[in-house]
N, C-alpha and C positions, 0 to 999 in steps of 0.2 A: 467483364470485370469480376473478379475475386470474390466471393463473399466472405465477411471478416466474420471469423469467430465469434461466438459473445461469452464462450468456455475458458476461464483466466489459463485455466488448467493446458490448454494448448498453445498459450502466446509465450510470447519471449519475455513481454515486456507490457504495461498496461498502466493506462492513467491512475490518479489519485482514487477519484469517485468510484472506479472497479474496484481496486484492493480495497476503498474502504468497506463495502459493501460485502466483499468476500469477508475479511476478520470482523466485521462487525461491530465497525466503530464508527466515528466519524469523520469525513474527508478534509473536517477542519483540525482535529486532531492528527493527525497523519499531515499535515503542512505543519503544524505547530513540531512535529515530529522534524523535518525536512529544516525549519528554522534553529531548531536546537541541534543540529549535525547530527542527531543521530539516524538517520534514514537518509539515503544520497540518491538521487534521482536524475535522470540523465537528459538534457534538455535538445529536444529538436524541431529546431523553428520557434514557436511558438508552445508546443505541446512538452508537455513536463511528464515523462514516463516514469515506470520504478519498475525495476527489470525484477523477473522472478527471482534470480538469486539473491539480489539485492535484501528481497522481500522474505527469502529464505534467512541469511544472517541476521536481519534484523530481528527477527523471534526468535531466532537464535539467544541470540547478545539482550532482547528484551522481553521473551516471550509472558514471563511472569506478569512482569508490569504490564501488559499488554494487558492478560485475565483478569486483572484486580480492577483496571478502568473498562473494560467492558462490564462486569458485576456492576463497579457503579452505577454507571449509564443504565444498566438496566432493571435497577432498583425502582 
């Protein structure tokens, strides 16, 4: 059997809980993200992924707002 990466940096694509962790937010903000359309995530089976590109345009299209709620949060 394969061993799965734990490196976001080499997957295609990766659950909520990883990306939150990578930008440094949290995994409920990132669904509340997904709830409001702006983050699309691709669903298979049961598992809810966010494809790195995905996760590229979205900082793209949001990355400011992104920095200003991580300062929050970690005030």
């Amino acid at each position: 059997m394969k061993k799965q990466s734990t490196n976001v940096e080499e997957r295609l694509a990766a659950g909520i809980p990883v990306w939150a962790e990578q930008l440094d937010v949290s995994a409920g903000f990132l669904r509340l993200e997904v709830s409001r359309g702006r983050l699309h995530v691709t669903r298979l089976g049961r598992r809810v992924l966010v494809t790195k590109r995905e996760i590229e345009r979205y900082l793209a299209a949001n990355g400011s707002a992104l920095a200003t709620a991580g300062k929050i949060a970690g005030q």
